[in-house]
CHARMM-style PDB file with segment names, atoms N, HN, CA, C and O in Angstrom:
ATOM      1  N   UNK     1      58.495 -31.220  22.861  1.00  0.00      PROA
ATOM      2  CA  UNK     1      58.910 -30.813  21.534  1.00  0.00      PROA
ATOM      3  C   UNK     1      60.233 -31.493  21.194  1.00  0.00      PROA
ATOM      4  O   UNK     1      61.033 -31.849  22.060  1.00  0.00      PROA
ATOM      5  N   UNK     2      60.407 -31.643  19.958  1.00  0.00      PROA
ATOM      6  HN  UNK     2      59.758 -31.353  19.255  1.00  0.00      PROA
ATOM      7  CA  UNK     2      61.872 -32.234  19.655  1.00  0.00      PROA
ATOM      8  C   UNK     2      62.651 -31.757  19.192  1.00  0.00      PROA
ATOM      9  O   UNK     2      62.273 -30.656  18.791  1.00  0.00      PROA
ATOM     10  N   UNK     3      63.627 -31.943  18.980  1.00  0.00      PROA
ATOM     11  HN  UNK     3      63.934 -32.837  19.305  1.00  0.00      PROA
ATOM     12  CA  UNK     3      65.222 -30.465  18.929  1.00  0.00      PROA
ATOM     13  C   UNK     3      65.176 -30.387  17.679  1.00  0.00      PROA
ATOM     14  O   UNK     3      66.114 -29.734  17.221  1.00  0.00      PROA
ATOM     15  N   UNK     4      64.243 -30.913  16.697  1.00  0.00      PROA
ATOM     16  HN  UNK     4      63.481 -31.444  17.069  1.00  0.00      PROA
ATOM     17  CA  UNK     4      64.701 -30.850  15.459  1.00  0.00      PROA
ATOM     18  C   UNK     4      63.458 -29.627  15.136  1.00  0.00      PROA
ATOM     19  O   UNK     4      63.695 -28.656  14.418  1.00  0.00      PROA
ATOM     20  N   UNK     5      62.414 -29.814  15.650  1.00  0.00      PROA
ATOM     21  HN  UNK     5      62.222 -30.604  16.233  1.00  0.00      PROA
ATOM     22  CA  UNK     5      61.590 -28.952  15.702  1.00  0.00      PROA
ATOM     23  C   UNK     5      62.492 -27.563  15.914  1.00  0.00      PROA
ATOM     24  O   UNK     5      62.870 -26.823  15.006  1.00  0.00      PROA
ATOM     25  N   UNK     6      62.772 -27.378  17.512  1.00  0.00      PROA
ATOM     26  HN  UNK     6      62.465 -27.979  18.250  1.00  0.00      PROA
ATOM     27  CA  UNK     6      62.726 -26.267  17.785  1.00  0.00      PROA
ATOM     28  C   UNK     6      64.153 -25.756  17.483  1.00  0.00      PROA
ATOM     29  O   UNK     6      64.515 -24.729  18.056  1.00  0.00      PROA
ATOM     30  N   UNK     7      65.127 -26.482  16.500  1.00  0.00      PROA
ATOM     31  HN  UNK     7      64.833 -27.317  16.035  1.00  0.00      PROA
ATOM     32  CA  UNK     7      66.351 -25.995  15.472  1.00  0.00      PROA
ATOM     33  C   UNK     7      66.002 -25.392  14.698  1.00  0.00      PROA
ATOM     34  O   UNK     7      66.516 -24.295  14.483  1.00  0.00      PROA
ATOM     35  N   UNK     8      64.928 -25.898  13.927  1.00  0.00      PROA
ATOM     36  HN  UNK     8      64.510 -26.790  14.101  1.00  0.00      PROA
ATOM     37  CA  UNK     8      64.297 -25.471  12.501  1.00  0.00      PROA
ATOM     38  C   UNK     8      63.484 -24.060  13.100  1.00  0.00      PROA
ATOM     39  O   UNK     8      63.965 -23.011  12.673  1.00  0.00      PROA
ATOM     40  N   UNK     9      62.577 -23.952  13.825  1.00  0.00      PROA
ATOM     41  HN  UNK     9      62.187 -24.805  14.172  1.00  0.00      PROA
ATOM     42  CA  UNK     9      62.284 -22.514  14.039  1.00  0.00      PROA
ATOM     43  C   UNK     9      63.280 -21.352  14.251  1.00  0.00      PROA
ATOM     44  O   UNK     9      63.156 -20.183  13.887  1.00  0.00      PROA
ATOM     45  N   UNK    10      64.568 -22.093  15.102  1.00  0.00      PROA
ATOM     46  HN  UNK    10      64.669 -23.043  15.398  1.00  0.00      PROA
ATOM     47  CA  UNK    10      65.132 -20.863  15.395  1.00  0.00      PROA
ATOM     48  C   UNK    10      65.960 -20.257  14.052  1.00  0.00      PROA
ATOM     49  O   UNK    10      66.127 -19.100  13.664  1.00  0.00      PROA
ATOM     50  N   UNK    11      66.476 -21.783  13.426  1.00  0.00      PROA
ATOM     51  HN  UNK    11      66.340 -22.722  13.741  1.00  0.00      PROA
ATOM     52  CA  UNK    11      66.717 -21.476  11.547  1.00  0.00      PROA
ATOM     53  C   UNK    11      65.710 -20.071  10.601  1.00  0.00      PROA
ATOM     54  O   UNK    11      65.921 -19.144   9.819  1.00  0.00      PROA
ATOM     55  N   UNK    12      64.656 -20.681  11.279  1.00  0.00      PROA
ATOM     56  HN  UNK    12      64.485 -21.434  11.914  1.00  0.00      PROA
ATOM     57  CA  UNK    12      63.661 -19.990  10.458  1.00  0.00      PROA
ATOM     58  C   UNK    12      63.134 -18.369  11.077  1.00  0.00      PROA
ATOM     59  O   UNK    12      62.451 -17.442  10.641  1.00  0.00      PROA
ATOM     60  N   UNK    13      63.744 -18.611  12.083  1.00  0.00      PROA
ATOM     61  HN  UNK    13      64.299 -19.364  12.437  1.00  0.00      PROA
ATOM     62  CA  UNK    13      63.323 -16.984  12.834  1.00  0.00      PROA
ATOM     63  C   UNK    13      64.914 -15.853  12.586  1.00  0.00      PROA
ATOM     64  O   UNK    13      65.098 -14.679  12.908  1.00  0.00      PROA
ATOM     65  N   UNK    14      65.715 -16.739  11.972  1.00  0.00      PROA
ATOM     66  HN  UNK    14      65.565 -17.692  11.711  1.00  0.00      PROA
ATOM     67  CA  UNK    14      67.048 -15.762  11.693  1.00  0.00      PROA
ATOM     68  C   UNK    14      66.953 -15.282  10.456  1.00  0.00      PROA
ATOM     69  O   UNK    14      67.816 -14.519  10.022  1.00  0.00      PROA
ATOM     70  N   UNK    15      65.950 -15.644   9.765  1.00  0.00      PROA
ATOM     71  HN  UNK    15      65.249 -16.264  10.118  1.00  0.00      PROA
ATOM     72  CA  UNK    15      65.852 -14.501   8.834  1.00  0.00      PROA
ATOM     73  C   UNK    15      65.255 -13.296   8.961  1.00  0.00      PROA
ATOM     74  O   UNK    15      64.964 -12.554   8.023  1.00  0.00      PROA
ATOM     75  N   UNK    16      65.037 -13.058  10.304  1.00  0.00      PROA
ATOM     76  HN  UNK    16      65.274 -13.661  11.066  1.00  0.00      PROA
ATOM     77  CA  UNK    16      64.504 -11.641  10.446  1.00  0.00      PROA
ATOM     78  C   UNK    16      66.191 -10.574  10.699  1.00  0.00      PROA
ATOM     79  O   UNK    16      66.508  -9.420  10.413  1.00  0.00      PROA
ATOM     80  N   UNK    17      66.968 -11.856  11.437  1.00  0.00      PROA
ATOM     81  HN  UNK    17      66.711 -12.794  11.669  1.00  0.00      PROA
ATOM     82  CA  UNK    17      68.840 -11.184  11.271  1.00  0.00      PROA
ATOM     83  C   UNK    17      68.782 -10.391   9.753  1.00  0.00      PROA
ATOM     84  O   UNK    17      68.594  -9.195   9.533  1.00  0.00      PROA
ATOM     85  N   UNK    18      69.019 -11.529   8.778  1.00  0.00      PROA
ATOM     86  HN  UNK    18      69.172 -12.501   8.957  1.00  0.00      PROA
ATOM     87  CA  UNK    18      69.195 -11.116   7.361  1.00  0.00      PROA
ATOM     88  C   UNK    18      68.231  -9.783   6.776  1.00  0.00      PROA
ATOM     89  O   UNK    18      68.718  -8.990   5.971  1.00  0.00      PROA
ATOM     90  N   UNK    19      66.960  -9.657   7.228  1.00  0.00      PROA
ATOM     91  HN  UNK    19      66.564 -10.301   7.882  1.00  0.00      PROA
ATOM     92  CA  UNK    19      65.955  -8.428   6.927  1.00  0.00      PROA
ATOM     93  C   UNK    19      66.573  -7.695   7.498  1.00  0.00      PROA
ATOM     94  O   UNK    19      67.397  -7.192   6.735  1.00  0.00      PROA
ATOM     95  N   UNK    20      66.643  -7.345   8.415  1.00  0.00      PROA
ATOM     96  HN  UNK    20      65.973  -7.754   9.035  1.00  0.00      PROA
ATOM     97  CA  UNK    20      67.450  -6.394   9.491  1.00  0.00      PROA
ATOM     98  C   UNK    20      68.779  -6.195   8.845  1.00  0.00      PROA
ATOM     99  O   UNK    20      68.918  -5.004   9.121  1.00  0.00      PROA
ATOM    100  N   UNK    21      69.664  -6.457   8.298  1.00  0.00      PROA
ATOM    101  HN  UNK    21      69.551  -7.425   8.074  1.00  0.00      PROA
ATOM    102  CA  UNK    21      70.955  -6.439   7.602  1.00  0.00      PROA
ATOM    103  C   UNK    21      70.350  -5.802   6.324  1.00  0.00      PROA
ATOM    104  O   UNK    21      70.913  -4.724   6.131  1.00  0.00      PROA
ATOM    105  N   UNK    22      69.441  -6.058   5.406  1.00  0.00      PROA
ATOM    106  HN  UNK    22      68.984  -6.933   5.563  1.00  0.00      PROA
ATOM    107  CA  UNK    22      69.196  -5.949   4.296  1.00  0.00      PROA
ATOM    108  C   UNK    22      68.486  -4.522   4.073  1.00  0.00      PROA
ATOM    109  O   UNK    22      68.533  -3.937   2.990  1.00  0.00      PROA
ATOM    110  N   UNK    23      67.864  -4.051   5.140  1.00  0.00      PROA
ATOM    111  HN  UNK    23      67.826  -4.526   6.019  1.00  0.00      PROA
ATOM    112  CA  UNK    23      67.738  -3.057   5.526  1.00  0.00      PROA
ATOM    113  C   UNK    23      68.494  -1.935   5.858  1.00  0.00      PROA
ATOM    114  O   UNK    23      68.553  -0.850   5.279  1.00  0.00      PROA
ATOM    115  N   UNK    24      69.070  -2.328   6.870  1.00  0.00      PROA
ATOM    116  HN  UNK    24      69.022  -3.209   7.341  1.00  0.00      PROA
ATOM    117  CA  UNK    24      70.355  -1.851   7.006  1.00  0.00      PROA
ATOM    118  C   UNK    24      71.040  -0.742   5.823  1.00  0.00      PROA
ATOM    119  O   UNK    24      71.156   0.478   5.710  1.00  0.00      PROA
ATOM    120  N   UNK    25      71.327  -1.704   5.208  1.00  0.00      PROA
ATOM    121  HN  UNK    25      71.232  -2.695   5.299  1.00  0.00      PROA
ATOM    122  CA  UNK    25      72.132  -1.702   3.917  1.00  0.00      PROA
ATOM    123  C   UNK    25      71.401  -0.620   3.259  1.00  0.00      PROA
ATOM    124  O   UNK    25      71.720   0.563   3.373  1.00  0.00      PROA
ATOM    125  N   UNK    26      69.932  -1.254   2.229  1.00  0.00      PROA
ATOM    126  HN  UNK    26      69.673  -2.216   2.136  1.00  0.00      PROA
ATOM    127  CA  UNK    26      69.205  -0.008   1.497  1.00  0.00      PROA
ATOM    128  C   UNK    26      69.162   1.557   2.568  1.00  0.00      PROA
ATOM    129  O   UNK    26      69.475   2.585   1.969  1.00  0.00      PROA
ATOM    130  N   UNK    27      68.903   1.655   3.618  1.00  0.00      PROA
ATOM    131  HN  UNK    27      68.649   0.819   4.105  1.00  0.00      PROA
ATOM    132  CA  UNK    27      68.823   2.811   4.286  1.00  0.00      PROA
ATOM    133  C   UNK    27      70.231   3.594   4.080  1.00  0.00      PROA
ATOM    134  O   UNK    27      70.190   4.745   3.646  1.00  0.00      PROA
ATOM    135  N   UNK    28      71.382   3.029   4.364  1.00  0.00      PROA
ATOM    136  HN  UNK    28      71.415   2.094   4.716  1.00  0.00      PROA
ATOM    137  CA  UNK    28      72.835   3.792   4.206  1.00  0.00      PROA
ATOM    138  C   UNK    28      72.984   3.836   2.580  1.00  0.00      PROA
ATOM    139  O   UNK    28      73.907   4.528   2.151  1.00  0.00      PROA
ATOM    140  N   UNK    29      72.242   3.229   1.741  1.00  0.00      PROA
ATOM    141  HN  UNK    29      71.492   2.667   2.090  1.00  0.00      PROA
ATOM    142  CA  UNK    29      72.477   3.416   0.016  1.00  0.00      PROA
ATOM    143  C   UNK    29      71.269   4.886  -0.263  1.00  0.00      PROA
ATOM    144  O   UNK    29      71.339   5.674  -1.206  1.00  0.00      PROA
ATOM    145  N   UNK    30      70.180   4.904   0.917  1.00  0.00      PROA
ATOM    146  HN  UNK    30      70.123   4.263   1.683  1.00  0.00      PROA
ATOM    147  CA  UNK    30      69.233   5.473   0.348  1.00  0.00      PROA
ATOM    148  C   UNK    30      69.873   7.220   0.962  1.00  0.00      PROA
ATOM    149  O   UNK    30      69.652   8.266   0.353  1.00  0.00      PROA
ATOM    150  N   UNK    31      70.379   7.150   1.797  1.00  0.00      PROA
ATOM    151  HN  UNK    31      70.559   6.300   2.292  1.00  0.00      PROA
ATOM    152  CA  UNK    31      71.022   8.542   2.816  1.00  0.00      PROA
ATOM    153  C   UNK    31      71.944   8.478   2.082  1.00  0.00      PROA
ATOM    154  O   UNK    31      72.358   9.635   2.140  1.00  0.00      PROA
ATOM    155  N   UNK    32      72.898   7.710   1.096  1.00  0.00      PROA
ATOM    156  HN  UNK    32      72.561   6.769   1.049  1.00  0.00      PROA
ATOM    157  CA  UNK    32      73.964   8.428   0.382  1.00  0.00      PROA
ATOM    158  C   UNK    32      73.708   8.673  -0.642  1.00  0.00      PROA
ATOM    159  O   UNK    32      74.630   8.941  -1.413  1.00  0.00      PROA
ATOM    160  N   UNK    33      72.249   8.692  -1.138  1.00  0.00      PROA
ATOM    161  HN  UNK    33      71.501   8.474  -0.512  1.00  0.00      PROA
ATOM    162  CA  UNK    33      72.047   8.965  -2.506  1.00  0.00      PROA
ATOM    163  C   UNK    33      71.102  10.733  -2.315  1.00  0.00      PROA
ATOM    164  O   UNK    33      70.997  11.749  -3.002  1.00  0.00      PROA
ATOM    165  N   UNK    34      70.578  10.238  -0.938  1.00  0.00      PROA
ATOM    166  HN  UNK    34      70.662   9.413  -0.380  1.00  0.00      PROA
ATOM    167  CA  UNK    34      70.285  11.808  -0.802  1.00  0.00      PROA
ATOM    168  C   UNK    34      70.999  12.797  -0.728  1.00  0.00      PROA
ATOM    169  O   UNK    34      70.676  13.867  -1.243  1.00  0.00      PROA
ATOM    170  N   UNK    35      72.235  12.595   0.009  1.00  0.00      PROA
ATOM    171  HN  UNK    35      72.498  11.726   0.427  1.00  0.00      PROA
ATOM    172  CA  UNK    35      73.216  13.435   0.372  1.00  0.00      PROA
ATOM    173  C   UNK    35      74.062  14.010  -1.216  1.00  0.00      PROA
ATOM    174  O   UNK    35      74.499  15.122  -1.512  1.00  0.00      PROA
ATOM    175  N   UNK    36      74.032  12.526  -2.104  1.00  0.00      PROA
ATOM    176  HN  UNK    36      73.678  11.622  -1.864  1.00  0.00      PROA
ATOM    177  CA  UNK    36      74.393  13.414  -3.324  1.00  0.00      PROA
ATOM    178  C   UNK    36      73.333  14.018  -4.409  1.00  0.00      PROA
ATOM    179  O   UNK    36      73.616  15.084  -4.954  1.00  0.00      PROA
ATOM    180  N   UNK    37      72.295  13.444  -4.679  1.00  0.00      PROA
ATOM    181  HN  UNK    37      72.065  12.578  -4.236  1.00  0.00      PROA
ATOM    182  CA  UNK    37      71.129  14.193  -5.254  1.00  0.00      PROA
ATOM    183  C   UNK    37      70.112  14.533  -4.226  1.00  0.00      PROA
ATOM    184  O   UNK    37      69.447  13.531  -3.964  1.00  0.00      PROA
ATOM    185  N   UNK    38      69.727  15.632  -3.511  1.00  0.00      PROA
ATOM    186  HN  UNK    38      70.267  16.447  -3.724  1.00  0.00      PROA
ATOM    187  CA  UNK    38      68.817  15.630  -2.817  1.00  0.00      PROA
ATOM    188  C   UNK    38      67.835  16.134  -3.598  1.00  0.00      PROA
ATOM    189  O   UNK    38      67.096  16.768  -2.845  1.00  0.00      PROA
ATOM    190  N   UNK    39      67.317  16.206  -5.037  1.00  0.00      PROA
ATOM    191  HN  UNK    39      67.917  15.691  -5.649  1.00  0.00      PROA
ATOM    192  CA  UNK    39      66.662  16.574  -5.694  1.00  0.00      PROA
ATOM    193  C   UNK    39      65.936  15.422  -6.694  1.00  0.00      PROA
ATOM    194  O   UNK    39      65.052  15.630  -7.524  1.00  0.00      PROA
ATOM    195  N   UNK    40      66.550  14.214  -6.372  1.00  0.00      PROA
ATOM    196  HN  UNK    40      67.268  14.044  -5.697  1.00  0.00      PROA
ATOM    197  CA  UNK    40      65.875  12.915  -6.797  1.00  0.00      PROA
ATOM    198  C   UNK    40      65.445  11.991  -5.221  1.00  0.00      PROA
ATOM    199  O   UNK    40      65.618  10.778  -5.102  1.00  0.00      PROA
ATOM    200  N   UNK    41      64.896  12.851  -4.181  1.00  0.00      PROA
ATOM    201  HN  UNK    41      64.755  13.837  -4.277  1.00  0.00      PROA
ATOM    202  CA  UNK    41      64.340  12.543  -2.576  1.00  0.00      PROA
ATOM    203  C   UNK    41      63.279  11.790  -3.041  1.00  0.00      PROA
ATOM    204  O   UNK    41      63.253  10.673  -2.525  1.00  0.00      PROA
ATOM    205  N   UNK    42      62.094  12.083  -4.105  1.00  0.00      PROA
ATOM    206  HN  UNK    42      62.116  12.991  -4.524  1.00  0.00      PROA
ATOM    207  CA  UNK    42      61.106  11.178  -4.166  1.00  0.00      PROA
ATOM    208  C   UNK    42      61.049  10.036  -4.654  1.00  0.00      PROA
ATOM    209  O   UNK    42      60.336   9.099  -4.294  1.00  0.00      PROA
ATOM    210  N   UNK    43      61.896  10.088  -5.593  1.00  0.00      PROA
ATOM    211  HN  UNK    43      62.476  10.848  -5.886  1.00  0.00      PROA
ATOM    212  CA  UNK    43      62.198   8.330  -6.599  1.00  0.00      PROA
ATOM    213  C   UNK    43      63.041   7.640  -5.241  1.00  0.00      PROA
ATOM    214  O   UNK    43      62.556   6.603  -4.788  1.00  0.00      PROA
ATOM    215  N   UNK    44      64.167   8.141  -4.649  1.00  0.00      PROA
ATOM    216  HN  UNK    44      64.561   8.983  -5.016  1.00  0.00      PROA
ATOM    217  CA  UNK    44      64.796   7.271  -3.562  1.00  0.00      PROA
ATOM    218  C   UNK    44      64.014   6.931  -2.642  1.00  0.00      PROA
ATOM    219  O   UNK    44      64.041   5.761  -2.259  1.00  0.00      PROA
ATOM    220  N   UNK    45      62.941   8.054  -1.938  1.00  0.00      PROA
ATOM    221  HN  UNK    45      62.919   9.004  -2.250  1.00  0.00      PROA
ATOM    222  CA  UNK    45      62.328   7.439  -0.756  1.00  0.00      PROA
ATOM    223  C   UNK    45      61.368   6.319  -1.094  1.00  0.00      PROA
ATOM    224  O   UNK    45      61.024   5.470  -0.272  1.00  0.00      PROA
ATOM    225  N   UNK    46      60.881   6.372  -2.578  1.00  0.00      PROA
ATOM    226  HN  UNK    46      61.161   7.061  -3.246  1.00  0.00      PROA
ATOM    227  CA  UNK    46      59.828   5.129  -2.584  1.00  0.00      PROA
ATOM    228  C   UNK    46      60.340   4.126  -3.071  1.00  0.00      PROA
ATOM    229  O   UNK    46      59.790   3.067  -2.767  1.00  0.00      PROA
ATOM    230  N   UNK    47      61.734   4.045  -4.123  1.00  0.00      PROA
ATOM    231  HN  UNK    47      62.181   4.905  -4.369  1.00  0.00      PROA
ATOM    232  CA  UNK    47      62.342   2.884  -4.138  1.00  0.00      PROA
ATOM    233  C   UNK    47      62.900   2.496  -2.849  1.00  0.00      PROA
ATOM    234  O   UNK    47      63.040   1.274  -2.870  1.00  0.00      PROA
ATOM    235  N   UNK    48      63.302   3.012  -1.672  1.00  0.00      PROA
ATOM    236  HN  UNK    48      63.188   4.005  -1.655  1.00  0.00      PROA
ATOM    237  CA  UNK    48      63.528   2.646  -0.616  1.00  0.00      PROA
ATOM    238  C   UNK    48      62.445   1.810   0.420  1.00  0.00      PROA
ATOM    239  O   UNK    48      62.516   0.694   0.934  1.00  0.00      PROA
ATOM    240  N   UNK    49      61.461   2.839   0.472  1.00  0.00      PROA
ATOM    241  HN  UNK    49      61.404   3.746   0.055  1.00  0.00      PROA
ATOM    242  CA  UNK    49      60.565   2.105   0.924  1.00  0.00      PROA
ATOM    243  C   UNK    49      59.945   0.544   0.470  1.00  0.00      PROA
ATOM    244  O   UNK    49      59.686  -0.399   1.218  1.00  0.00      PROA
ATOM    245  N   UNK    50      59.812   0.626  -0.972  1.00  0.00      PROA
ATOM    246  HN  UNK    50      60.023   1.392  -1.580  1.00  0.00      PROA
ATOM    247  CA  UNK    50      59.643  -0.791  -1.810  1.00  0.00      PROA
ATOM    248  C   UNK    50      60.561  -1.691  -1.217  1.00  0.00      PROA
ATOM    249  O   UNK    50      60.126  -2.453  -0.353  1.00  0.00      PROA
ATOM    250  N   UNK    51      62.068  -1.744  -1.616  1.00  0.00      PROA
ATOM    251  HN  UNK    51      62.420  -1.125  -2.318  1.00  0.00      PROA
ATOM    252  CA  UNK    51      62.821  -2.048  -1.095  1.00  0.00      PROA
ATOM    253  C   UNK    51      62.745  -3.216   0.651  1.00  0.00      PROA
ATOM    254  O   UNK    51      62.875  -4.428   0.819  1.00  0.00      PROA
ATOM    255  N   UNK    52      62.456  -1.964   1.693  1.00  0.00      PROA
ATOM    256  HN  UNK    52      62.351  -0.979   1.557  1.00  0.00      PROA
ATOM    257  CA  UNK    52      62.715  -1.965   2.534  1.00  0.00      PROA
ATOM    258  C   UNK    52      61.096  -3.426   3.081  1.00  0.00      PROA
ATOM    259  O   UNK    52      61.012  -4.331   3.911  1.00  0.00      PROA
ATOM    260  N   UNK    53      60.241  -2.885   2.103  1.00  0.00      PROA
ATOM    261  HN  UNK    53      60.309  -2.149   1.429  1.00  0.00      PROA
ATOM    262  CA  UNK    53      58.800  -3.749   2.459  1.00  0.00      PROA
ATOM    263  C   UNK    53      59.195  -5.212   1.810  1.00  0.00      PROA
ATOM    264  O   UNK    53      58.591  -6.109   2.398  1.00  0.00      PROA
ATOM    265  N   UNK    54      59.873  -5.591   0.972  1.00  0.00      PROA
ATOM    266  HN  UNK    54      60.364  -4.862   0.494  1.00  0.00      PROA
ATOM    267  CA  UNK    54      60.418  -6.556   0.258  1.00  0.00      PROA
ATOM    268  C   UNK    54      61.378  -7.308   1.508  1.00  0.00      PROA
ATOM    269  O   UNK    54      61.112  -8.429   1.941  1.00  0.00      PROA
ATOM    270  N   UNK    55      62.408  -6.562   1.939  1.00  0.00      PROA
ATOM    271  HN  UNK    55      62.624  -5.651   1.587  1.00  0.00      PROA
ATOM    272  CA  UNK    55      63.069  -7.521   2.788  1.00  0.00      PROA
ATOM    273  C   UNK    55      62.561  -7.987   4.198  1.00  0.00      PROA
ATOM    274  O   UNK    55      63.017  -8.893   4.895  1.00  0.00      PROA
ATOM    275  N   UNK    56      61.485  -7.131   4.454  1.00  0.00      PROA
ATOM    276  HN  UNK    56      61.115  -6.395   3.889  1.00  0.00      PROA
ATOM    277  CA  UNK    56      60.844  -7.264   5.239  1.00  0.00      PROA
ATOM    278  C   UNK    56      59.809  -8.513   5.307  1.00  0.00      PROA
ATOM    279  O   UNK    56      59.781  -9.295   6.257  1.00  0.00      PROA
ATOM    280  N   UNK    57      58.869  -8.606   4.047  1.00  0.00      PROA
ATOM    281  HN  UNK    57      58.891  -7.971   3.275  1.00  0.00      PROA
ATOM    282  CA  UNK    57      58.542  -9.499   3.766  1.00  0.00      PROA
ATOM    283  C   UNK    57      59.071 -11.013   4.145  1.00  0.00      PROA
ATOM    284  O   UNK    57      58.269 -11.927   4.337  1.00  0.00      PROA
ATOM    285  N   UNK    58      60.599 -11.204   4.241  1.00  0.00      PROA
ATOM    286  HN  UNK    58      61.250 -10.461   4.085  1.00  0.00      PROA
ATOM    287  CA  UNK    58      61.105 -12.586   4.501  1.00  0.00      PROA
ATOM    288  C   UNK    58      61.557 -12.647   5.925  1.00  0.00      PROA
ATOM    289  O   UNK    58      61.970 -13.665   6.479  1.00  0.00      PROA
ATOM    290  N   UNK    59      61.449 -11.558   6.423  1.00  0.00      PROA
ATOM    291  HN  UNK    59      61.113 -10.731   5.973  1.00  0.00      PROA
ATOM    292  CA  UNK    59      61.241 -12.024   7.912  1.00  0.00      PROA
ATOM    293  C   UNK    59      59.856 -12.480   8.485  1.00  0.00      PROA
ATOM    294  O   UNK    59      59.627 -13.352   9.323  1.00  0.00      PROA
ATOM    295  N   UNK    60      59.061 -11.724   7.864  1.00  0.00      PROA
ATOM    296  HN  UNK    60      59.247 -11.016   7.183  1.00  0.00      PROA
ATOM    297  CA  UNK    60      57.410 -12.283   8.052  1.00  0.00      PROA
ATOM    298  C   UNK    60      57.427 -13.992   7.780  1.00  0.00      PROA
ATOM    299  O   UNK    60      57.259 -15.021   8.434  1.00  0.00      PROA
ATOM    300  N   UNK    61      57.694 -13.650   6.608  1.00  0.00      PROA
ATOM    301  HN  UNK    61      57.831 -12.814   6.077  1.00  0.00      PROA
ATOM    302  CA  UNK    61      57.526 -15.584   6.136  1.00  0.00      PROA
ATOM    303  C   UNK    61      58.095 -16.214   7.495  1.00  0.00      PROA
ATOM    304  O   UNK    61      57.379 -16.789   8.315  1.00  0.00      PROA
ATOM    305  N   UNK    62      59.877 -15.978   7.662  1.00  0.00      PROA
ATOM    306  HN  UNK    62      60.459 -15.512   6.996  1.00  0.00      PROA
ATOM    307  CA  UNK    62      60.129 -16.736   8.797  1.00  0.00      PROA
ATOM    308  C   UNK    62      59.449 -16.796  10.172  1.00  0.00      PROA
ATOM    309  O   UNK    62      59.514 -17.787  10.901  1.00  0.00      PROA
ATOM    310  N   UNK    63      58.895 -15.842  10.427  1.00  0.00      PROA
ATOM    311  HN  UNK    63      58.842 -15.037   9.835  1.00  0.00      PROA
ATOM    312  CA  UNK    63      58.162 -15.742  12.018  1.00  0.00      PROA
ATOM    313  C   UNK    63      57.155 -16.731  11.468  1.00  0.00      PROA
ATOM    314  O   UNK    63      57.042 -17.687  12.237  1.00  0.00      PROA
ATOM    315  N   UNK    64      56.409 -16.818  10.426  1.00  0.00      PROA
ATOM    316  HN  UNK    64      56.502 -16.042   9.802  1.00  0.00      PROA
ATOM    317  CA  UNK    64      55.131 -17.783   9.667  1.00  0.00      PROA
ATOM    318  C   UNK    64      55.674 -19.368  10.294  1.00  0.00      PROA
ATOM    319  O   UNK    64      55.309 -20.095  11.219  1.00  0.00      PROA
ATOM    320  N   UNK    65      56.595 -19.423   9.378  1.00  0.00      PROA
ATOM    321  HN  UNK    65      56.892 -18.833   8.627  1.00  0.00      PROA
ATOM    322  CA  UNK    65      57.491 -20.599   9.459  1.00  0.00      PROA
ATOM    323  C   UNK    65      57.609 -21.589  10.989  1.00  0.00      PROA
ATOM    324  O   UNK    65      57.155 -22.676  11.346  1.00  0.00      PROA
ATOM    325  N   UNK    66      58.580 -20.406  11.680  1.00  0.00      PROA
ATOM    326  HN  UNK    66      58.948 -19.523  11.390  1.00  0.00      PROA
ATOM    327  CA  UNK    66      58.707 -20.702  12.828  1.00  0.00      PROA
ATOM    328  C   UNK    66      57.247 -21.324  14.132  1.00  0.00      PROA
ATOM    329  O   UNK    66      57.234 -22.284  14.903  1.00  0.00      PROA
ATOM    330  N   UNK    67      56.195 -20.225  13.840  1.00  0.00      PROA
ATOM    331  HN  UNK    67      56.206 -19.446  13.213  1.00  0.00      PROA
ATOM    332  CA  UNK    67      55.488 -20.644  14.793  1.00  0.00      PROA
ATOM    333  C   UNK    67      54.656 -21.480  14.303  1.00  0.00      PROA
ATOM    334  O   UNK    67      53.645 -21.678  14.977  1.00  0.00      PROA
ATOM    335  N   UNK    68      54.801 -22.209  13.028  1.00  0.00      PROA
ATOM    336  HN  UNK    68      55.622 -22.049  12.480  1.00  0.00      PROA
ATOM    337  CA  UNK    68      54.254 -22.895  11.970  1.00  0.00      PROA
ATOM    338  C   UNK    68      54.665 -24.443  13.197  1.00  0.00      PROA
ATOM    339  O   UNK    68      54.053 -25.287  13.854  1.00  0.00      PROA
ATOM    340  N   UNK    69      55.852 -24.096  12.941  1.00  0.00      PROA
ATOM    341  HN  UNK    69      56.349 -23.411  12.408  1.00  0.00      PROA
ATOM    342  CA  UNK    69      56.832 -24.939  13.116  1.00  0.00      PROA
ATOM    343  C   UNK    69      56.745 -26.133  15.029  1.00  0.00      PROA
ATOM    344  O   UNK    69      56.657 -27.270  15.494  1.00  0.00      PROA
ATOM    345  N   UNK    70      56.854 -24.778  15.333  1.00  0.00      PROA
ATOM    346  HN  UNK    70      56.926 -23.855  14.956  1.00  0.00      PROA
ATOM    347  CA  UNK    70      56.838 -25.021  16.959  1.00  0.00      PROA
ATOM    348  C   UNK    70      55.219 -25.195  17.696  1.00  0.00      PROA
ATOM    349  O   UNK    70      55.054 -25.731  18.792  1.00  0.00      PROA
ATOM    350  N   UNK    71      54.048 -24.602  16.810  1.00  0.00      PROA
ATOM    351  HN  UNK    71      54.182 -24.166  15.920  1.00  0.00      PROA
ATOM    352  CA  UNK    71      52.567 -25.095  17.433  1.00  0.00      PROA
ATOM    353  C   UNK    71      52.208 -25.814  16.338  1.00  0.00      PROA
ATOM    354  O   UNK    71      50.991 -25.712  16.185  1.00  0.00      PROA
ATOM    355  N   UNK    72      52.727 -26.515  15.481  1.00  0.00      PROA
ATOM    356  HN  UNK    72      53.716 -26.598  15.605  1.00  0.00      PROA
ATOM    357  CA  UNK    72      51.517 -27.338  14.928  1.00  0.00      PROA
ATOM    358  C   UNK    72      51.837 -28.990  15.543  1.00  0.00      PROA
ATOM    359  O   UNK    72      52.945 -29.474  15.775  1.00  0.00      PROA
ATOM    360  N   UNK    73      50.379 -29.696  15.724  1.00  0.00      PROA
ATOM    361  HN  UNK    73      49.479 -29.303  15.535  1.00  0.00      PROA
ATOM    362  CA  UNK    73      51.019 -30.980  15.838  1.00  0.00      PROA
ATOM    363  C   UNK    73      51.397 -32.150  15.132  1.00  0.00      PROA
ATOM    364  OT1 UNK    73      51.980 -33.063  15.716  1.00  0.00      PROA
TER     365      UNK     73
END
């Protein structure tokens, strides 16, 4: 394999870092919005969840990417 290859996957597998951060984030916005309305729990948990499937989404792509990357010939 060649280093440029297996640079670019590991490029491409750190966006699961950034999902993981982005996540992060909506979960401590979504627990401080409960803590002050706990009577708007259903609009937060599914904008959260949306949310949370969205940033998730671009770590998928990158794992795509990556093993895109490193098995094709």
């Amino acid at each position: 394999m060649e280093l440029g290859t297996i640079l670019g996957a590991g490029f491409a597998a750190v966006t699961a870092l950034g999902a993981g951060i982005g996540i992060g984030i909506a979960a401590k916005g979504a627990v401080e919005g409960l803590a002050r309305r706990p009577e708007m729990s259903g609009k937060i948990q599914s904008m959260f969840i949306l949310g949370a499937g969205l940033a998730e989404a671009t770590a998928i792509y990158g794992l795509v990417v990556a093993i895109i990357l490193l098995f094709a010939k």
